[in-house]
VEXDREN-2710 file (C-alpha; in Angstrom, 1 decimal):
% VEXDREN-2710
k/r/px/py/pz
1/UNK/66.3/99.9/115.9
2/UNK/68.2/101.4/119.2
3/UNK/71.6/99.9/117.7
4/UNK/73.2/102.3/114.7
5/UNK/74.1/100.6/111.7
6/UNK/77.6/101.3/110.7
7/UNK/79.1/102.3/107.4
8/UNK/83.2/102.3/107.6
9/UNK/84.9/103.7/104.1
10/UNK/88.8/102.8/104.1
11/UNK/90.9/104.3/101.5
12/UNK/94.2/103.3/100.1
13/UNK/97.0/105.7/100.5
14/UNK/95.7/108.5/101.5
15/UNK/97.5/111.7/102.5
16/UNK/95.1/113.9/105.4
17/UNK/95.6/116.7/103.2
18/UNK/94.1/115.9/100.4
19/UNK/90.5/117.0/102.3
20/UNK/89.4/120.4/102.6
21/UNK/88.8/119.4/106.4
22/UNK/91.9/119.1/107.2
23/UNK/93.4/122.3/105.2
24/UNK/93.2/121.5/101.3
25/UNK/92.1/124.4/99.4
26/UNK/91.3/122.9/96.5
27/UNK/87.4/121.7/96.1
28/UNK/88.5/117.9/96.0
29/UNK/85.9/116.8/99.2
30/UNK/83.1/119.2/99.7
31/UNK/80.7/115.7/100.9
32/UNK/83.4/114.8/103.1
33/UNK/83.6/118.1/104.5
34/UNK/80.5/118.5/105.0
35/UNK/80.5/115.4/107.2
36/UNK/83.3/116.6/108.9
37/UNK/80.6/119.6/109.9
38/UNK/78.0/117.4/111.5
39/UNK/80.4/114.8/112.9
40/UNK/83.7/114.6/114.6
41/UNK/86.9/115.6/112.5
42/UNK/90.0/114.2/114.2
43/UNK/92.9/116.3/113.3
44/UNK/95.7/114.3/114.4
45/UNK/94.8/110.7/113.0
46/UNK/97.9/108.3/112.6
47/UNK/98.2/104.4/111.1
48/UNK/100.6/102.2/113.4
49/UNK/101.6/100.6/110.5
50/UNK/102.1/102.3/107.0
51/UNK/101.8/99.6/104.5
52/UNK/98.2/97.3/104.0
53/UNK/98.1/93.9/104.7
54/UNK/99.4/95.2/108.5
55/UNK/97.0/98.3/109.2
56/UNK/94.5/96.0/107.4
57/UNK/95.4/93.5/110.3
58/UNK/95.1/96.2/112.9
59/UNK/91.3/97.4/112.0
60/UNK/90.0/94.0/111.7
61/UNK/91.1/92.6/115.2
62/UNK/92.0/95.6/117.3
63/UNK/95.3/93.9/117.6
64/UNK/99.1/95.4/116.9
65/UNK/100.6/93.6/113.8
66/UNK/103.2/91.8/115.4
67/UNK/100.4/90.3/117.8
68/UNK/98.2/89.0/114.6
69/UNK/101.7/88.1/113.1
70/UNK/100.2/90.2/110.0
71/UNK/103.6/92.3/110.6
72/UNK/104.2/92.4/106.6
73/UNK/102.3/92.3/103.4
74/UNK/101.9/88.8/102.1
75/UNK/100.8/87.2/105.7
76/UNK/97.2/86.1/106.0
77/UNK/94.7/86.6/108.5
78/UNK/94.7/84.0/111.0
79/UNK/91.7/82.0/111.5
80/UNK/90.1/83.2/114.6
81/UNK/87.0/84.4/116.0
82/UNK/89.3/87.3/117.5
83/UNK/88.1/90.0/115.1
84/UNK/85.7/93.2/114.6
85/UNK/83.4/91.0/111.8
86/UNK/82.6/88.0/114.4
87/UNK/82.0/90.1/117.4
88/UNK/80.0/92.2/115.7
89/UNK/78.2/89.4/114.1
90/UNK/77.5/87.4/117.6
91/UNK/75.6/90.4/118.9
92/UNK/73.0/90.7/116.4
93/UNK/74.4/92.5/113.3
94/UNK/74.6/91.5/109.3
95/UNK/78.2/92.2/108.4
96/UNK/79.1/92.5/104.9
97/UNK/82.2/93.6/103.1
98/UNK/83.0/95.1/99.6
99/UNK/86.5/96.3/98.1
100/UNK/90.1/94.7/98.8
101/UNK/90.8/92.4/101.5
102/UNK/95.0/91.7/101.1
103/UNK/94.3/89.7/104.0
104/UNK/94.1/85.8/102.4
105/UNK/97.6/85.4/100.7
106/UNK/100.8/84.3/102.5
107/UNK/103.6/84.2/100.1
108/UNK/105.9/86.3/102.0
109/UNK/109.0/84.9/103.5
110/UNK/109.6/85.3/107.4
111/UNK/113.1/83.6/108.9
112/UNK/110.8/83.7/112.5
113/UNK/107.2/82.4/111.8
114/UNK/106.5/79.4/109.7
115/UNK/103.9/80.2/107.1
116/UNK/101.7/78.2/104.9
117/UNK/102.2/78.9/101.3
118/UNK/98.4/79.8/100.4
119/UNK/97.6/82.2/97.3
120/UNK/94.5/83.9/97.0
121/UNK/95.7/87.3/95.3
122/UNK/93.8/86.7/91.8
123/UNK/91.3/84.0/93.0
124/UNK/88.4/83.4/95.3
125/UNK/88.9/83.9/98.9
126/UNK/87.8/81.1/101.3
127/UNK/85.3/81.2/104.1
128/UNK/87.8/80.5/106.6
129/UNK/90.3/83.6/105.6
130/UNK/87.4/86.2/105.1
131/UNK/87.6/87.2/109.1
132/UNK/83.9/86.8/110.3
133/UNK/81.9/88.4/107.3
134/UNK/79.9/85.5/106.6
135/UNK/76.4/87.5/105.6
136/UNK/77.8/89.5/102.6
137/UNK/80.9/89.1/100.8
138/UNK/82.1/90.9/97.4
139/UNK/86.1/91.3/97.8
140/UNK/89.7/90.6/95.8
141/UNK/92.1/89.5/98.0
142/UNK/94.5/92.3/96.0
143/UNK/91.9/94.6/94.0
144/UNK/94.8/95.7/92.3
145/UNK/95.6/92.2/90.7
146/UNK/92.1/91.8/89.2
147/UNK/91.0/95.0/88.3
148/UNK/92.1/98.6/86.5
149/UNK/91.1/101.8/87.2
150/UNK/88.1/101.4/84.3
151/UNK/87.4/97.3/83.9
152/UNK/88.0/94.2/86.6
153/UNK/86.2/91.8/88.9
154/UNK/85.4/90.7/92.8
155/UNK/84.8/87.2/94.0
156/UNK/81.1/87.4/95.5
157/UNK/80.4/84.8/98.4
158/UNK/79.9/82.0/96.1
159/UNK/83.5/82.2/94.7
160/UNK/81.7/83.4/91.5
161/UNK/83.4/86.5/89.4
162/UNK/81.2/89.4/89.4
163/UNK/82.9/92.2/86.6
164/UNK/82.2/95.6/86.4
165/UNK/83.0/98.5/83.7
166/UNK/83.1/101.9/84.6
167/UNK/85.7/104.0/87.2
168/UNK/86.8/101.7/89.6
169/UNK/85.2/104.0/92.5
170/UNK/82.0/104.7/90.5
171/UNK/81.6/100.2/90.3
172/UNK/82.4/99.6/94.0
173/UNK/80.2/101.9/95.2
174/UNK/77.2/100.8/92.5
175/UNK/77.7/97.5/94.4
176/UNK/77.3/99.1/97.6
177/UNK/74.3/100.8/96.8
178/UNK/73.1/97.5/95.9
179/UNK/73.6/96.5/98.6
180/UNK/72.1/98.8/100.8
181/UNK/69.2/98.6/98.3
182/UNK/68.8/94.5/99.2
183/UNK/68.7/95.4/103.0
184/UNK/65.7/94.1/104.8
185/UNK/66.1/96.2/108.2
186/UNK/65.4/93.2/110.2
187/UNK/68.3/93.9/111.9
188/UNK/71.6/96.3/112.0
189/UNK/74.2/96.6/109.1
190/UNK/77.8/96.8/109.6
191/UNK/79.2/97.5/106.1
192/UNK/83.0/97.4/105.4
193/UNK/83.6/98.9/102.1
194/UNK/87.5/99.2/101.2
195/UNK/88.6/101.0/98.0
196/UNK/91.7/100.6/96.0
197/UNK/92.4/104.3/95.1
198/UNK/94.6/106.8/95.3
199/UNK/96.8/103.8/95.9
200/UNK/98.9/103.2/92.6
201/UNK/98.2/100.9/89.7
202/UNK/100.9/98.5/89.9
203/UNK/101.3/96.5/86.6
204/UNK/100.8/100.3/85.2
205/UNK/103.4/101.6/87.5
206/UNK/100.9/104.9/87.5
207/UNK/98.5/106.6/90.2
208/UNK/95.1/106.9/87.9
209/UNK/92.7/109.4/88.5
210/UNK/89.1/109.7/86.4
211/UNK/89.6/110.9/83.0
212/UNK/90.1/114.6/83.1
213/UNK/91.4/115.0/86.9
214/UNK/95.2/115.7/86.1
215/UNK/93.6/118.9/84.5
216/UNK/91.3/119.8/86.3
217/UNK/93.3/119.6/89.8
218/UNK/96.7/120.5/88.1
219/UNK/96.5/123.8/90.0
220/UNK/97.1/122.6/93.8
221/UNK/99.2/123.6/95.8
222/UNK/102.4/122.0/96.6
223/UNK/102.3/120.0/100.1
224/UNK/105.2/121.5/102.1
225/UNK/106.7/117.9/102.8
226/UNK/107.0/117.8/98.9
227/UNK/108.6/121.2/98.0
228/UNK/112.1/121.0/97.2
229/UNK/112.5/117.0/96.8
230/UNK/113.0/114.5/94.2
231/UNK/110.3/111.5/93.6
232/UNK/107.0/111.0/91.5
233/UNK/104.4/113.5/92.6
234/UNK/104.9/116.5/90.1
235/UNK/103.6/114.0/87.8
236/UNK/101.0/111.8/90.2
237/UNK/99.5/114.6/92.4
238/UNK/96.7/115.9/90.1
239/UNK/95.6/112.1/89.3
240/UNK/96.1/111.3/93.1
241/UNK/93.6/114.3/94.3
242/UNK/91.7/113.5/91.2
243/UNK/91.3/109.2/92.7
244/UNK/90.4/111.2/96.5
245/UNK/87.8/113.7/94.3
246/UNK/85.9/110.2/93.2
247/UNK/85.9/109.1/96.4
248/UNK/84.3/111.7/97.8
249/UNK/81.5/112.0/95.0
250/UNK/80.6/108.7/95.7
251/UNK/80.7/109.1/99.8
252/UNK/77.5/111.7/98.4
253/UNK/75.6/108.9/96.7
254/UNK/76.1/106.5/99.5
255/UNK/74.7/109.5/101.9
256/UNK/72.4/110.2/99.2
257/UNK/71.0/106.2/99.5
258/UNK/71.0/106.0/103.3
259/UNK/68.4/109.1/103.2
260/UNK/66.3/107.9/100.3
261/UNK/65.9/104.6/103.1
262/UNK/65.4/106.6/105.5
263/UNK/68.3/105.6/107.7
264/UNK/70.9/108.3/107.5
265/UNK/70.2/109.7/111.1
266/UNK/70.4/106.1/112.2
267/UNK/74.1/105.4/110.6
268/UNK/77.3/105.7/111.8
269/UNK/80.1/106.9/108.6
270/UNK/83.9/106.4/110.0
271/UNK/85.8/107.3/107.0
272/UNK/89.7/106.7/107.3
273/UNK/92.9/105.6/105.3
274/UNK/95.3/102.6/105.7
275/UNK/98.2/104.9/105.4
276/UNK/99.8/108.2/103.9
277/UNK/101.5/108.8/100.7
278/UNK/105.1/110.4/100.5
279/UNK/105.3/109.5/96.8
280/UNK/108.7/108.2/96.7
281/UNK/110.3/111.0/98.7
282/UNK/111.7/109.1/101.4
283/UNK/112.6/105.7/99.8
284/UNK/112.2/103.8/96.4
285/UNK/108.6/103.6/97.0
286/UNK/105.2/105.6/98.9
287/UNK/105.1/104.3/102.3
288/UNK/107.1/101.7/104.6
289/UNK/108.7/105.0/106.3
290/UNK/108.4/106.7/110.1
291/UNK/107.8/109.7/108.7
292/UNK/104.1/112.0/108.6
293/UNK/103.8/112.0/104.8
294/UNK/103.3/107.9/105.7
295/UNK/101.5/107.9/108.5
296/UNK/99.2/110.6/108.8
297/UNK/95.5/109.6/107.4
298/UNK/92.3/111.2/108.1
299/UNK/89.3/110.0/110.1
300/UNK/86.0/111.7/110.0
301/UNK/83.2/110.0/111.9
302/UNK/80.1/110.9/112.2
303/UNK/77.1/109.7/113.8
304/UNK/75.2/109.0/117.0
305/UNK/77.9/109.9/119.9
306/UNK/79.7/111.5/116.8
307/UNK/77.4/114.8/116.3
308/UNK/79.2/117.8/117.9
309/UNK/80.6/119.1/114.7
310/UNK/83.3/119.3/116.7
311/UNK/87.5/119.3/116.0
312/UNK/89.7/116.8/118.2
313/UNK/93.4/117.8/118.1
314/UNK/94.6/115.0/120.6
315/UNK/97.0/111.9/118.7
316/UNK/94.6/109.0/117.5
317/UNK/95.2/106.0/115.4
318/UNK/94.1/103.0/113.8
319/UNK/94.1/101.3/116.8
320/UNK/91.4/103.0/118.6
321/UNK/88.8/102.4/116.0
322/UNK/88.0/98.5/116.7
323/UNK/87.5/99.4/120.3
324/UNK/85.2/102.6/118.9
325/UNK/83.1/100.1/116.9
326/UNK/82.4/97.7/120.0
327/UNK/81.3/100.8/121.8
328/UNK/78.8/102.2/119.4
329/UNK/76.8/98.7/118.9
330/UNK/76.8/98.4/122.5
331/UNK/79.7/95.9/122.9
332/UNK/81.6/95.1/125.7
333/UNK/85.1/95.9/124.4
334/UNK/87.0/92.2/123.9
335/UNK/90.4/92.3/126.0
336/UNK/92.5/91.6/123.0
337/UNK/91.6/94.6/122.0
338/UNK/94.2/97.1/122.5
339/UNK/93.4/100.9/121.5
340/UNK/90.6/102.9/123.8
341/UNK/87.7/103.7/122.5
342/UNK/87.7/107.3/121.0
343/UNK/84.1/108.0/122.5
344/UNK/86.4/109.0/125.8
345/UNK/87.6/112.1/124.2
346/UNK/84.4/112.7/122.8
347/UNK/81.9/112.6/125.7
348/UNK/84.2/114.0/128.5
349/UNK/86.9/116.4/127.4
350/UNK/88.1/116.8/130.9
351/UNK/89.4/112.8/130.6
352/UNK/92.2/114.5/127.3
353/UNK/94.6/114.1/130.4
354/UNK/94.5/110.5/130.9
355/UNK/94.4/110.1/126.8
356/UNK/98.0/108.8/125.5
357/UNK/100.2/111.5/124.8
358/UNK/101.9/109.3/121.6
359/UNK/101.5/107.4/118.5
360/UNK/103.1/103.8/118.5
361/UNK/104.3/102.7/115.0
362/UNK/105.9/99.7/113.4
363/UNK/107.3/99.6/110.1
364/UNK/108.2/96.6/108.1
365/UNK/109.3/95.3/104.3
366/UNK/111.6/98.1/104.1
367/UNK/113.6/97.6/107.9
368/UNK/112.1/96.3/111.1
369/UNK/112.0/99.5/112.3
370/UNK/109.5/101.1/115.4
371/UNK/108.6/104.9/116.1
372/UNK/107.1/107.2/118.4
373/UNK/105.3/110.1/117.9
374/UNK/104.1/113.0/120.2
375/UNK/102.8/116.4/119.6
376/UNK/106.3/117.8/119.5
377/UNK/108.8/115.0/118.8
378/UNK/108.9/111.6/115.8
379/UNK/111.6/109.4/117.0
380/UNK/112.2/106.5/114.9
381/UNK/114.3/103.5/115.2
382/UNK/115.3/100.2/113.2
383/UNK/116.6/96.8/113.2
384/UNK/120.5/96.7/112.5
385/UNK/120.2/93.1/110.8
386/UNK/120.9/93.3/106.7
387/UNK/117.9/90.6/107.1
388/UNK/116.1/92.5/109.1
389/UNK/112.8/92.8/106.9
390/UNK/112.6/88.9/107.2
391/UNK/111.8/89.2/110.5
392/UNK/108.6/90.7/112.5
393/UNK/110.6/92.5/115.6
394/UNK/114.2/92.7/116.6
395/UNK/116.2/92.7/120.2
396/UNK/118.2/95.3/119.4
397/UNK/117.4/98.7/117.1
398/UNK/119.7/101.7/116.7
399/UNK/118.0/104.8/116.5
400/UNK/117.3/106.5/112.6
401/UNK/115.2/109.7/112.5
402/UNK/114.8/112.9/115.3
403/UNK/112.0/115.1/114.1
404/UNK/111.1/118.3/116.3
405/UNK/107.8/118.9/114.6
406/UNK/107.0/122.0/116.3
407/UNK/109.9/123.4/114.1
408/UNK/110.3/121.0/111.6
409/UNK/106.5/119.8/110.7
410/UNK/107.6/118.7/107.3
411/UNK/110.3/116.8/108.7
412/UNK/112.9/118.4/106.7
413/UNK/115.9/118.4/109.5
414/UNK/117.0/114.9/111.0
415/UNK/118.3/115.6/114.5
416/UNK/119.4/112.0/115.3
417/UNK/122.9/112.8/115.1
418/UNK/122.7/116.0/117.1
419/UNK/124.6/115.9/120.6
420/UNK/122.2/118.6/121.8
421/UNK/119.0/116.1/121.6
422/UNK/120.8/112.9/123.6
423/UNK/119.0/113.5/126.3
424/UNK/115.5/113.9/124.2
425/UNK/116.2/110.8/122.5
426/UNK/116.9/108.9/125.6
427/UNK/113.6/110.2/127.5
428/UNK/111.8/108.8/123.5
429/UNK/113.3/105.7/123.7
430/UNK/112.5/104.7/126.8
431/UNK/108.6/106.1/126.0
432/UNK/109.1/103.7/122.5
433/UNK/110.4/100.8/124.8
434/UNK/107.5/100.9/126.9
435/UNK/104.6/100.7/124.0
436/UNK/106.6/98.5/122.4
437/UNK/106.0/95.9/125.3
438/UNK/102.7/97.2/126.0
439/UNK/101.9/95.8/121.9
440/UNK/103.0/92.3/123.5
441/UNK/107.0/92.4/122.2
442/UNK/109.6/92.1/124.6
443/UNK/111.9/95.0/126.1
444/UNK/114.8/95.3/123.8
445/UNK/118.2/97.3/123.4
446/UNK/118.4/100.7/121.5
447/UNK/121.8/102.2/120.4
448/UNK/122.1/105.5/120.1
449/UNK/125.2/107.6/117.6
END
């Protein structure tokens, strides 16, 4: 088999600190870690769009939200062959997935797009909406809807319930293993496997960790974007580190499985998040903000083209990763496709020169709101309408957050207002203007205080 199989773990929420790879001293990721050590650790991994549905959108078609008009939670998928599963599929592998979709329900409200009412949140998710992974299917369209941290169900391809007792992690993962187990090796594997955790229980209103983990990580040490501020994560962070702990036991079974077969050597792991988690330090809620504590995530890969155990500190995102995947299964990259392939930085260092120098986010549900972000400077800006959230982009935005992160890395002092950084903020919006039309939206107006 010349072709690697492929094993990508999404989490939910994640913070990039929460792993010992990327500075957390607690013990909470030693297997991740360890990847880390014989793979590729990228230092300065970013979402472009920090709630699900949308970076959900982004990862399965290599498309900007706005372009799969999955610009919100609540939108579906689009029928189309346009997608990581299909092309994937068409050049000889077996794709399967396992975890949550949030990818099949559109019962949000849009005053731009008309949507078909469809809701699949608590039921089985049709063919059509499962984007390309026709081989192997075991998903909730909102995990969080039919499952709690210890009891719940999936929908397996049939449409049939399949429950599971035990941590939430722990089942999803025994699944996994099953599958892997049920593999015949005729041909390469792509497996998707999304969990739910560390994001939040919602009917419980609570972030629950394994029994025991609010003890046993209660001494941590307070992230400095969370020192000195109100919101939920003295009493969420031990649980939340406790949910990333899980993970990380069972990334060691899975690694343990794909040795006991025999094809470890032979199998690519990306492990990344949707999103950050600023536990309701910069709105109502943990996301849906321009701000690092959102939009920072990590992304470890390791595998063949992904051995160096090697550090990259140049900006990457979300959007490089369905490109990445064409490249490693030997895949001309599809032109509606928009990140490069991360492989560039990896096999020629001398091309960090021509690698782009920012981060393009969009932000939705809480404003229509875009941002930028390079090594030194976040620049955010957002939709003046009192609508606004109804609607996917805006011709005119006036201009909400100046970080200087060389200074400010916690993003502590908003500069926006700041006559010394005019001309800053013009040179940042005119660098946001231009990725905002390279992601297919038009050129629009930006007012500045």
């Amino acid at each position: 088999m010349d072709r690697p199989n492929i094993l990508f773990i999404l989490t939910d929420q994640q913070r990039f600190d929460t792993c010992g790879c990327y500075g957390q001293k607690l013990d909470v990721t030693p297997n991740l870690d360890q990847l880390a050590k014989e793979g590729i650790c990228f230092k300065h991994a970013f979402t472009n769009q920090p709630v699900c549905g949308p970076a959900r959108s982004i990862l399965q078609t290599g498309k900007y939200a706005t372009e799969t008009g999955c610009y919100r939670n609540g939108i579906a998928l689009p029928k189309s062959d346009q997608n990581i599963a299909n092309s994937l599929s068409n050049h000889g592998y077996e794709v399967a997935y396992i975890g949550k979709w949030h990818l099949a329900s559109t019962i949000g409200r849009s005053k731009e797009i008309r949507l078909k009412k469809m809701n699949n949140i608590t039921t089985a998710i049709p063919n059509e909406l499962r984007g390309g992974y026709k081989d192997y299917w075991l998903a909730s369209d909102l995990l969080e809807y039919t499952s709690h941290a210890y009891e719940g169900h999936l929908f397996d391809k049939n449409g049939e319930k399949q429950d599971f007792k035990g941590y939430r992690v722990d089942c999803l993962t025994n699944f996994a293993l099953l599958y892997l187990d049920s593999l015949k090796m005729e041909k390469p594997f792509f497996l998707f496997l999304s969990y739910l955790e560390p994001h939040q229980q919602n009917d419980h209103n609570a972030i629950e960790g394994p029994i025991g983990s609010n003890q046993e990580f209660r001494p941590y040490e307070i992230p400095g974007d969370l020192k000195a501020v109100d919101g939920d994560w003295q009493q969420f962070f031990p649980d939340y580190l406790g949910c990333c702990n899980s993970i990380d036991k069972n990334l060691g079974r899975l690694i343990k499985k794909l040795k006991e077969l025999g094809i470890y050597d032979n199998t690519t792991i990306i492990f990344t998040s949707d999103h950050g988690c600023h536990f309701r330090t910069r709105n109502q809620e943990y996301k849906r903000s321009c701000h690092d504590n959102s939009s920072r995530i990590p992304l470890v890969i390791k595998g063949i083209g992904f051995q160096e155990g090697d550090i990259i500190e140049e900006l990457v995102s979300l959007i490089n990763l369905p490109p990445t995947l064409m490249k490693m299964a030997d895949i001309d990259i599809p032109k509606f496709m928009k990140g490069k392939p991360l492989q560039y930085l990896i096999k020629n260092k001398n091309l960090y020169k021509n690698w782009p120098q920012e981060i393009f986010i969009q932000i939705s549900e809480t404003q229509v709101g875009r941002a930028i972000r390079t090594k030194k400077w976040k620049y955010s800006v957002k939709a003046p309408k009192k609508d606004g959230i109804l609607y996917s982009k805006s011709d005119v935005y006036k201009d909400d957050f100046l970080y200087d992160l060389e200074n400010d890395p916690f993003e502590k002092h908003n500069l926006i207002e700041d006559l010394e950084y005019v001309a800053i903020k013009k040179e940042l919006s005119q660098l946001l203007i231009q990725k905002m039309v390279e992601a297919g939206e038009s050129s629009p107006s930006i007012i500045y205080f």
